[in-house]
C-alpha positions in Angstrom: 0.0 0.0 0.0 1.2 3.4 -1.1 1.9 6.0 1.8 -0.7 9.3 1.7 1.1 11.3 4.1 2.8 14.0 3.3 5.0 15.2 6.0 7.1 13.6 8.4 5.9 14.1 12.1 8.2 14.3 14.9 6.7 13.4 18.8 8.3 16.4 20.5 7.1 19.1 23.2 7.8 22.5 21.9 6.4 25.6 23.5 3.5 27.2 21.7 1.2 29.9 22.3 -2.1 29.9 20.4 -5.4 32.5 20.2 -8.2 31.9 18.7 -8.8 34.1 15.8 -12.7 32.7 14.9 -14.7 33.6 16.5 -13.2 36.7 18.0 -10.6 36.2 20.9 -10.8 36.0 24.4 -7.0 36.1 25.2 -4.1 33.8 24.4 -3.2 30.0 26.0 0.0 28.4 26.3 0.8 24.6 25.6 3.2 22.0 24.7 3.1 20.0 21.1 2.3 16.8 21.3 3.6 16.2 17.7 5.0 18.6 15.0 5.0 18.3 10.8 5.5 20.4 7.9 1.5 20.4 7.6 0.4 21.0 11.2 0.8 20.6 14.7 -1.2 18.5 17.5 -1.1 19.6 21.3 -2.9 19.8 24.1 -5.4 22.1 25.6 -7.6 22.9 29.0 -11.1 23.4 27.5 -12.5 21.7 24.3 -12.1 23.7 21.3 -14.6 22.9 18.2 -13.1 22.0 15.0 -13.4 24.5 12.1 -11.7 26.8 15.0 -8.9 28.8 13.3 -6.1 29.5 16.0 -2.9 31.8 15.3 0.2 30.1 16.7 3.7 31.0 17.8 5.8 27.7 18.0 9.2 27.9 19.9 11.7 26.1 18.0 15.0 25.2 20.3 18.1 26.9 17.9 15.8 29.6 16.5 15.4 33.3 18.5 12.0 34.2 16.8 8.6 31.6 17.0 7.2 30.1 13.7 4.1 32.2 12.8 0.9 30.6 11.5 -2.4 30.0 11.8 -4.6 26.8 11.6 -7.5 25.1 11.9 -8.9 22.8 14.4 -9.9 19.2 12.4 -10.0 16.9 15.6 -10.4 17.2 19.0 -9.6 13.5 21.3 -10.5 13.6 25.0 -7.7 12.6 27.0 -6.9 11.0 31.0 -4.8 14.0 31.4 -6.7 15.7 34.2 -5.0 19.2 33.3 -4.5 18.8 30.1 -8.3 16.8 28.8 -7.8 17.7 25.4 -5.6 17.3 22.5 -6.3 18.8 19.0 -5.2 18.5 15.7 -4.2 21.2 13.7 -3.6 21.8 10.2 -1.6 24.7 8.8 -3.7 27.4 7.1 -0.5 29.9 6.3 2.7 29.2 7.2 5.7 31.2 6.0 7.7 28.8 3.3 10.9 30.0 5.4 9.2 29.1 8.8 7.8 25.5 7.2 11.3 24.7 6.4 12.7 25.5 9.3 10.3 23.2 10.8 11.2 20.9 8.2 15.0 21.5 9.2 14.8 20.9 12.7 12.7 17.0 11.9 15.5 16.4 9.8 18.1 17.4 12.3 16.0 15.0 14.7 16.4 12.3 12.7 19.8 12.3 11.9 20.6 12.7 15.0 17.9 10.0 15.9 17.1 11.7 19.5 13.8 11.1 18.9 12.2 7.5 17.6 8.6 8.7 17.7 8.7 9.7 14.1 5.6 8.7 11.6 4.0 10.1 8.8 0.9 12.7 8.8 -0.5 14.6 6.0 
């Protein structure tokens, strides 16, 4: 069977701060990503948020002084045991910056080679 995905996901907590841009915000939440790709990002959360949601984001990559800017959309939402955390969420990337993709790119690739981190798998 052929693989669909098209980005490499790397299992990794990276700092992220996220608003909600629809509908109109009500301040900004940090997190921790739960997993990390070229295409989006998943992490956790305190409240449920709906998908169709569109979030800006600011993910903290270790090596780089200035967070990845983008915004995304909520496309799944999983309950969790995490009593602080109940909630993970998928996101996909809306717009990313191609510079700021590839340094996301980059830094997977880095991970690999350096093969720090075995929780690598596919994800559109």
């Amino acid at each position: 069977m052929r693989e669909r995905r098209q980005y490499v996901r790397l299992s990794e907590a990276l700092k992220i701060v996220y608003k909600i841009v629809n509908p109109p915000p009500d301040g900004q939440s940090g997190s921790f990503t739960e997993n990390i790709s070229g295409g989006g990002i998943r992490f956790a959360v305190k409240q449920r948020l709906k998908r169709g949601l569109v979030l800006s984001l600011e993910i903290y990559l270790p090596g780089f002084v200035e967070p990845i800017v983008a915004t995304g959309e909520v496309v799944w939402v999983h309950r969790k045991e995490d009593l602080e955390l109940p909630y993970s969420v998928g996101i996909k990337f809306i717009t990313i910056d191609l510079v700021d993709r590839g340094k996301i790119l980059s830094y997977i690739r880095q991970k690999i080679v350096e093969n720090k981190s075995p929780e690598i798998s596919w994800i559109d």
